[in-house]
N, C-alpha and C positions, 0 to 999 in steps of 0.2 A: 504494500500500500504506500503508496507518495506519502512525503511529508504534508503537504499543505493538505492531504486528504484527512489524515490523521489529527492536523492540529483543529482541524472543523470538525471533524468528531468529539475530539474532547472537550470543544468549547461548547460543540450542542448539548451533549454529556451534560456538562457544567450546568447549562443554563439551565436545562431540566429541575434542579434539584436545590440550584440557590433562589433565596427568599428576596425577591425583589420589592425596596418600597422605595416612592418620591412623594416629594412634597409640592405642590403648587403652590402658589400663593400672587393671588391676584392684588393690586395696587390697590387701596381701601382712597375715597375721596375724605378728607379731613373730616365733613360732616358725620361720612359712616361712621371715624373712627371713635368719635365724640358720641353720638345717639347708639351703636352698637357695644358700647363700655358699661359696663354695671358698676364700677369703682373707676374714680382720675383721682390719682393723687400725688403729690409734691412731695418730694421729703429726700432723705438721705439712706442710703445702704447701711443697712448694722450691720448686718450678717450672709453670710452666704455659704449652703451645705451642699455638697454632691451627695447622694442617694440611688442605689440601684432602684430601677423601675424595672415593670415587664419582666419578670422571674430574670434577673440579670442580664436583658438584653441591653437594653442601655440605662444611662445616667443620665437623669434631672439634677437641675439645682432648685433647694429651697432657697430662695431671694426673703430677707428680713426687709422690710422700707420703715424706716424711724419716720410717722406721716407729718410733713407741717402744716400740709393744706390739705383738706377733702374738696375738689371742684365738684365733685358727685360720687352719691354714695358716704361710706363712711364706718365703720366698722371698729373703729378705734384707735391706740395713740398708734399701734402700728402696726401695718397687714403686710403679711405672707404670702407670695405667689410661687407658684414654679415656671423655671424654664427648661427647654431640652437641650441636654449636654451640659455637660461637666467631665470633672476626673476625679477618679478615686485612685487610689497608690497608682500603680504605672497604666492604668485602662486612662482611655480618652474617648470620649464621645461627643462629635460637634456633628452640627443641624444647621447646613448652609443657610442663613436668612434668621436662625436664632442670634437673639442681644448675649452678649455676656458681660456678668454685673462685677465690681472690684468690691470690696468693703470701701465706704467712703465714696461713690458714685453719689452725686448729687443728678437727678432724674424727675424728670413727671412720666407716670407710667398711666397708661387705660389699660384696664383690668376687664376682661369677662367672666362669668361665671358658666358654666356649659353644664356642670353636675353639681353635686354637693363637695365634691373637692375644691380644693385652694382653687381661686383665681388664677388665672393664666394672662399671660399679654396678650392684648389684641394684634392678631395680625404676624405674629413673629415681632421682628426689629419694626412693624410701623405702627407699634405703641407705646415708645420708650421717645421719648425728647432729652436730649442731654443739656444739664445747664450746666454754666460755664458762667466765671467772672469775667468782667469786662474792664481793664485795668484801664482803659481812657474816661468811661463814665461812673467807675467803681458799682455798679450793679452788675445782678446776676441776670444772666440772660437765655434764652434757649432758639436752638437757631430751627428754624423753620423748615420743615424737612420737604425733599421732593415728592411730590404727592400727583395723583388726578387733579385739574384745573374741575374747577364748577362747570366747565363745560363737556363734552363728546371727548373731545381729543386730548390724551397726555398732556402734563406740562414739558417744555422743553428745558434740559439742564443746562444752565450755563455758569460755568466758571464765572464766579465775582459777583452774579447778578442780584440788585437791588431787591428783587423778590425770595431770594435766601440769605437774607441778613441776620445777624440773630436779633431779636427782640426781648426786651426788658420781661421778664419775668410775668411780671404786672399785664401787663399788654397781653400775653401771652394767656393766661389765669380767662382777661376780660375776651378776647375772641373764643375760648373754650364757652365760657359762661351765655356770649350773644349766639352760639351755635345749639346753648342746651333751649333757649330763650326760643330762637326758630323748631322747632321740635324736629321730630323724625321725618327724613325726604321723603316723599312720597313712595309708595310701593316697597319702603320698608319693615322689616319685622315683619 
């Protein structure tokens, strides 16, 4: 039997018998990501645990957030999420498009609830906002992530552009709040 016959057998072999999984994950418009959250909160990382999930197939992290703000929702001084991936001694498990959190991560996170388990991020990475100080206007700020435009079509990314600056904290709090204020898009939920 030829080589390259062989090496297509064992790969059919293979595929037969290995467990394939993906993940999609479609781009959420800001609106969704605000009206599809059951918790948005503001605060700081205490804590962060890896944990096998799935009879040791892979690793979650438990995520601590010390809260300082509830924009919605609210469950106390400080709520518990998980995400997927982590490491425990030498295993590593990452989740292309999962956040990963430091101790000391200052964040605004949207939370969902999907069962009676901890909260999860909306979205993977498009429900994590990172704040950052701003050493010109000494505020804390969080920069405005690329997202669906309110209209049909993508935004376009542009290196520098005035429309991903980051924004005062504040600012930031008050466009969450005027989006909870517009309620749910229509043909949502």
């Amino acid at each position: 039997m030829p080589y390259s016959r062989r090496a297509v057998l064992c790969f059919v072999w293979c595929a037969l018998f290995a467990p394939l999984d993906a993940t999609v994950l479609i781009p959420a418009e800001f609106r969704e990501i605000v009206n599809g959250s059951d918790i948005i909160a503001s605060g700081r990382v205490i804590d962060t645990t890896p944990e096998w999930g799935d009879n040791r197939k892979r690793i979650d992290t438990r995520v601590t957030l010390q809260v300082g703000t509830y924009l919605k929702g609210g469950p106390g001084e400080t709520v518990v999420f998980k995400v997927p991936g982590g490491e425990i001694g030498r295993f590593r498990n990452v989740m292309v498009g999962a956040p990963v959190f430091r101790t000391g991560d200052e964040v605004v996170v949207f939370l969902t609830r999907r069962t009676s388990e901890e909260p999860m991020v909306f979205g993977l990475n498009q429900g994590v906002f990172r704040i950052s100080f701003d050493e010109q206007t000494k505020r804390r700020v969080v920069v405005r992530p690329a997202v669906l435009a309110r209209g049909e079509s993508p935004e376009i990314v542009v290196r520098g552009s005035a429309a991903r600056r980051s924004v005062p904290l504040e600012t930031f709090g008050a466009q969450v709040q005027a989006v909870l204020a517009e309620g749910a898009p229509r043909g949502a939920r």
